[in-house]
C-alpha positions in Angstrom: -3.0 -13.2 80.2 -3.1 -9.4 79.2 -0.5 -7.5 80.1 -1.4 -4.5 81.9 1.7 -2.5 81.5 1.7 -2.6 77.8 1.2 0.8 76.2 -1.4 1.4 74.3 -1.5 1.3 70.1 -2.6 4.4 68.6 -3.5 4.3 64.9 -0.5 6.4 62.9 -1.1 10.0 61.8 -2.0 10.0 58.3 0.6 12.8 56.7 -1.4 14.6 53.6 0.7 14.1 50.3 -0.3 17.6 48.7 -1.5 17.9 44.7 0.0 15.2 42.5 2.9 16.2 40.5 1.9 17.4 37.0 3.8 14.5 35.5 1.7 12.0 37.4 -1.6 14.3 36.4 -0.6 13.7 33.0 -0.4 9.9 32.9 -3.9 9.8 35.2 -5.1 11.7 32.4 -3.7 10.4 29.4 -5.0 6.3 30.9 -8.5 8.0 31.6 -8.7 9.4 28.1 -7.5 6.0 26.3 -8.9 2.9 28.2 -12.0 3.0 26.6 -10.5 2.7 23.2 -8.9 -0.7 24.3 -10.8 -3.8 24.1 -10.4 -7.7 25.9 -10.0 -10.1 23.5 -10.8 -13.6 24.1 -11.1 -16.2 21.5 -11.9 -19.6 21.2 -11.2 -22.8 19.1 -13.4 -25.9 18.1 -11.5 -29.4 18.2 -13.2 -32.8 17.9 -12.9 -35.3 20.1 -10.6 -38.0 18.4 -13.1 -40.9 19.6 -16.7 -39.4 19.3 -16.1 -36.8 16.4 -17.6 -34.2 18.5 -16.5 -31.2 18.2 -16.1 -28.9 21.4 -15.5 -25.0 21.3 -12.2 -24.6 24.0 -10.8 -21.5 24.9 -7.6 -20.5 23.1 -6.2 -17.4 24.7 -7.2 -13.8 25.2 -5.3 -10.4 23.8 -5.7 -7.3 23.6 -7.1 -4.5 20.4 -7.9 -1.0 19.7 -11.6 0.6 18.7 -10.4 2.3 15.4 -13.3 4.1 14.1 -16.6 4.9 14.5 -18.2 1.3 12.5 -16.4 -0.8 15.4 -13.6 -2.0 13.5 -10.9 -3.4 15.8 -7.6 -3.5 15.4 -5.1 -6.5 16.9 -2.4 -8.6 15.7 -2.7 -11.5 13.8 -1.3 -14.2 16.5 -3.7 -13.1 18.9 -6.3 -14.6 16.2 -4.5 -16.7 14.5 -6.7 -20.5 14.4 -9.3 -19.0 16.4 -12.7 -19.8 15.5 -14.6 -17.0 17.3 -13.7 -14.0 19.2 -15.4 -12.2 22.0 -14.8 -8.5 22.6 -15.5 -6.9 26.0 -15.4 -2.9 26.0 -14.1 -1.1 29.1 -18.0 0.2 29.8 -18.8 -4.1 30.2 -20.4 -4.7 26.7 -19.4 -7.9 25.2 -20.0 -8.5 21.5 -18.9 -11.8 18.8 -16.3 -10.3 16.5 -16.4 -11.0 12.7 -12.9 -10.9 10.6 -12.5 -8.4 8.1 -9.2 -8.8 7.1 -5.1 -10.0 7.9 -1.7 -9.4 7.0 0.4 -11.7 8.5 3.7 -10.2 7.2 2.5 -7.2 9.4 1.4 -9.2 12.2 -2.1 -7.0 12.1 -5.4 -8.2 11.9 -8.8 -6.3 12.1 -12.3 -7.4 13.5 -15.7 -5.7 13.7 -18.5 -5.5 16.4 -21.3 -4.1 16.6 -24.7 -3.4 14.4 -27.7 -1.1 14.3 -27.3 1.2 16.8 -23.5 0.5 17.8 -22.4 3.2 19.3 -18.4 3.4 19.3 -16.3 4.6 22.4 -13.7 7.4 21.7 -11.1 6.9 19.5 -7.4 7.4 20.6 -5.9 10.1 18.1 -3.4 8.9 15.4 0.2 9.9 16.0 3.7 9.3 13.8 6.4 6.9 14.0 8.7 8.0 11.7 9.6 11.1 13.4 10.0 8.9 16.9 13.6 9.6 19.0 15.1 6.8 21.8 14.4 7.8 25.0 11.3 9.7 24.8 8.3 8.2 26.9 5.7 5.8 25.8 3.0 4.6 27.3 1.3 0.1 26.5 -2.1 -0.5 27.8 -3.7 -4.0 27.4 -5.0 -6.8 29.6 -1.9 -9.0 30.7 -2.5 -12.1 31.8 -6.0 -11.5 31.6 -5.5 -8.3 34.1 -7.8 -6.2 32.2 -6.9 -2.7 31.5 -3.5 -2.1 32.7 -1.3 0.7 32.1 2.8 0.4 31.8 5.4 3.2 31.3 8.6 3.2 29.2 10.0 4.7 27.0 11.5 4.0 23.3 14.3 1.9 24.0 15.6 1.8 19.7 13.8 1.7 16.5 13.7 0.0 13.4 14.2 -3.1 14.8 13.4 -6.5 12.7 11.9 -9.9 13.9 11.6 -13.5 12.6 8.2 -13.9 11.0 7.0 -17.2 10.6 4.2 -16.0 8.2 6.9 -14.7 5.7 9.7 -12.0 5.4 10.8 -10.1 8.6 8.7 -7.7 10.5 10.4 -5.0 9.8 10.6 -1.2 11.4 9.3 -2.1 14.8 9.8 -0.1 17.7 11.4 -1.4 20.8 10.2 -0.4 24.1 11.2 -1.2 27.8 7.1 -0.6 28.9 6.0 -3.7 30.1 4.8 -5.5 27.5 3.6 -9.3 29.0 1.3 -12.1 27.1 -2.0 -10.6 26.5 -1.0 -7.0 25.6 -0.4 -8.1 22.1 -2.5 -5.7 20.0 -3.2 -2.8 22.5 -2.0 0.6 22.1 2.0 2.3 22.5 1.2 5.8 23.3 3.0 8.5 22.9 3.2 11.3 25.9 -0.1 13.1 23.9 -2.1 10.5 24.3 -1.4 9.5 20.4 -1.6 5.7 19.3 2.3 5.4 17.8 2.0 1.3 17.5 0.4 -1.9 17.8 2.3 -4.2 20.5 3.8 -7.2 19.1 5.9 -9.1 20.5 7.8 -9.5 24.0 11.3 -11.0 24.0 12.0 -13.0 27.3 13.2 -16.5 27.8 10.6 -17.2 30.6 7.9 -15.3 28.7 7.2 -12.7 30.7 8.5 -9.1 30.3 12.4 -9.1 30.6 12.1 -5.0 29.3 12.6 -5.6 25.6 9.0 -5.2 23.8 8.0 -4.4 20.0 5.7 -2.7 18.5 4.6 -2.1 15.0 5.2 1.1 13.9 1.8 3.2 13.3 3.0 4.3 9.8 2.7 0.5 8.7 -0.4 0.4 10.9 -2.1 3.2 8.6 -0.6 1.9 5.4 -1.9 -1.8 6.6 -5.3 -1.2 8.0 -7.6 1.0 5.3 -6.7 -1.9 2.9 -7.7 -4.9 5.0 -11.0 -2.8 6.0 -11.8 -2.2 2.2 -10.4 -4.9 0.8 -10.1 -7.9 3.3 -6.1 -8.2 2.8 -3.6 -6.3 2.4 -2.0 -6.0 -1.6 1.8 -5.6 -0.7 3.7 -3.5 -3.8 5.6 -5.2 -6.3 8.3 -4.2 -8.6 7.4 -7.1 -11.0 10.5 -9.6 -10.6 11.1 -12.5 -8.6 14.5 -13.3 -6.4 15.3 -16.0 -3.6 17.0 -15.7 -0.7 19.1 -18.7 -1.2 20.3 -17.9 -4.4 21.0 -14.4 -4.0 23.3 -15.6 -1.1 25.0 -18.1 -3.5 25.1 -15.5 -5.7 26.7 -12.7 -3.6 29.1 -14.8 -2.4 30.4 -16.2 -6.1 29.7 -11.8 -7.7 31.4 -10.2 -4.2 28.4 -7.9 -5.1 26.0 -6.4 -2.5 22.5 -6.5 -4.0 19.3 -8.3 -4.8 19.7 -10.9 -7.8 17.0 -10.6 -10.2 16.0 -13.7 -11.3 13.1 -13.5 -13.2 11.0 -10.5 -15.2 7.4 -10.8 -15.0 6.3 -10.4 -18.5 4.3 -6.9 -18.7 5.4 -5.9 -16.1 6.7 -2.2 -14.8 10.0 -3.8 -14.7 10.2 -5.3 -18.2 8.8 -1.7 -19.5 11.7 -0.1 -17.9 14.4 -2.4 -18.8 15.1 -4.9 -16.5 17.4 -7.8 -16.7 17.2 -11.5 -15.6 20.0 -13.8 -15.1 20.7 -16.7 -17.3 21.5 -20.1 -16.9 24.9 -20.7 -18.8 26.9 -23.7 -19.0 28.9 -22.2 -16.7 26.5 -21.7 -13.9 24.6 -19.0 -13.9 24.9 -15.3 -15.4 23.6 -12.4 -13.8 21.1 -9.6 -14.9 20.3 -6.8 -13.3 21.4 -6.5 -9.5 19.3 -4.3 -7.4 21.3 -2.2 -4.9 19.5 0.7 -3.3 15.6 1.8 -3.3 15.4 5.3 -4.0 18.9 5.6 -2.6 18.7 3.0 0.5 21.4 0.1 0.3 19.6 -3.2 -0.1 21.6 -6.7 0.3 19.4 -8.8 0.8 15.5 -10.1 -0.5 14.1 -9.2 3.2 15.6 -5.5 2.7 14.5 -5.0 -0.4 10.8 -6.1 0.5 10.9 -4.5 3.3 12.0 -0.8 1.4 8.8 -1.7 -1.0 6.6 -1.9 1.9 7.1 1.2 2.6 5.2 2.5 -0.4 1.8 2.0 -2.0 0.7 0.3 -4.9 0.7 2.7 -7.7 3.8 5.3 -6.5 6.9 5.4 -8.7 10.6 4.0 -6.8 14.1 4.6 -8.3 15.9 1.7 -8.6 20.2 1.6 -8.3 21.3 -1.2 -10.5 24.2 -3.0 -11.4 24.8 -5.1 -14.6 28.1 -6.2 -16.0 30.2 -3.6 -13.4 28.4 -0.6 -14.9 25.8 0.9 -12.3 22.5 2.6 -13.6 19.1 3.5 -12.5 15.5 3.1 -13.1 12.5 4.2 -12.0 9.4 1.7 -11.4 5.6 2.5 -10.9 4.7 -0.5 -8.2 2.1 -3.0 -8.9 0.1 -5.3 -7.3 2.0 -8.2 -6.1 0.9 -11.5 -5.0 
């Protein structure tokens, strides 16, 4: 039964907002200028059935990457790849092409793919910022396709920097920057933006114990991504710098704890080597144990301790640049300087 002395319901007035604030205008602008630049990742794995042998193609996971120049070389990390047999790419206009690898670096977490042919015309290209001159608590901006949301845009801002993580691929990522944007599974490999609009890192990693964003995120740094990324696109890997000796993490513990000295151990001189040229030391095995050589202490003037720093100092420069060692050998410090090699 309808009541007839119920009052009427009138829609509510719509109030008009006004113009956006020019904050807000910036963000809208900055996303609108970027998204095209991102791509969906999506890869796939073949397994074979245990019983029939056949072998099935099964999807793996999806990610995120960045268009990074005008050939349709894409830029994403390494996990999202990582034992994928094929890759599909969507771009935010709806094309979908099959990726081919160019090149990895684990160590970086930072792989790159390519799509396109004849005729492939590239979306614009986010401009290249810097990371080294980055300061906590300025704003940054993660785009990517969590959870398979496609295109999504989170705010933050630079929470710390040079932050290391566990790298199961080899030493410690190293110099990454830590962000409170929202960083979920599936961002891995889109863009951290700066407030310009400039591409200042690849997103990395999340840290959460349920695996969703808990406000910590990395990112690598886009200085490593621009030392990284020409080499695996001419190259197909990346050749890390080497000062031509060889030391072990467990060891050099052993050894620090027995010396009381801070440093990297060297344990062996590669013969012809920048390091032999310029004088370099290894320890010797004595019937006492073991004697040291030459104890590397700072990188043109940066502490080292341990192997991970000391890698991590080298990585910093290219193959062929000249680094000035601090050493120490029988209590008496000197220096040297290296040209870098190829290593390994």
């Amino acid at each position: 039964m309808i009541n007839q002395s119920a009052p009427l319901a009138e829609p509510r007035v719509v109030t008009a907002r006004g113009d956006l604030g020019a904050d807000e205008r910036a963000t809208i602008d900055l996303f609108r200028n970027a998204r095209d630049s991102v791509v969906f990742i999506s890869t796939r794995q073949r397994v074979a059935d245990f019983w029939t042998r056949n072998v099935y193609s099964v999807p793996r996971g999806s990610g995120s990457g960045l268009v990074w120049d005008e050939a349709g070389h894409i830029v994403t990390n390494f996990h999202v790849i990582e034992g994928a047999s094929e890759a599909q790419m969507q771009l935010a206009d709806g094309r979908q092409f099959s990726a081919t690898l160019v090149g990895v670096s684990p160590q970086h977490d930072l792989a790159v793919l390519k799509i396109g042919g004849a005729g492939f015309t590239a979306p614009a290209r986010v401009p290249i910022g810097t990371s080294s001159d980055l300061q906590v608590g300025q704003n940054v901006f993660a785009i990517g396709n969590p959870f398979g949301l496609d295109w999504t845009l989170t705010k933050g801002i630079v929470s710390a920097l040079d932050r290391s993580l566990p790298n199961e691929n080899g030493p410690d990522i190293r110099h990454l920057i830590q962000t409170d944007a929202a960083i979920n599974p599936g961002n891995s490999g889109g863009p951290l933006l700066d407030s310009a609009g400039r591409l200042i890192g690849i997103n990395t990693a999340i840290y959460s114990p349920s695996g969703a964003s808990a406000g910590i995120g990395f990112a690598v740094p886009v200085d490593t991504v621009m030392r990284v990324v020409p080499q695996l696109i001419s190259e197909g890997r990346y050749t890390r710098p080497s000062l031509g000796v060889e030391s072990d993490d467990d060891i050099n513990d052993r050894l620090k704890r027995a010396s009381g000295i801070e440093g990297v151990f060297v344990l062996r001189v590669d013969p012809g080597s920048s390091a032999e040229r310029a004088g370099l030391v290894a320890a010797q095995r004595t019937r006492r144990g073991v004697a040291p050589g030459d104890i590397v202490t700072a990188l043109n003037g940066k502490p080292v301790s341990r192997v991970g720093d000391l890698l991590a100092r080298l990585d910093d420069f290219r193959v062929g640049q000249s680094v000035e060692l601090t050493l120490m050998r029988g209590g008496e410090e000197r220096t040297a300087r290296l040209e870098l090699e190829p290593g390994s």
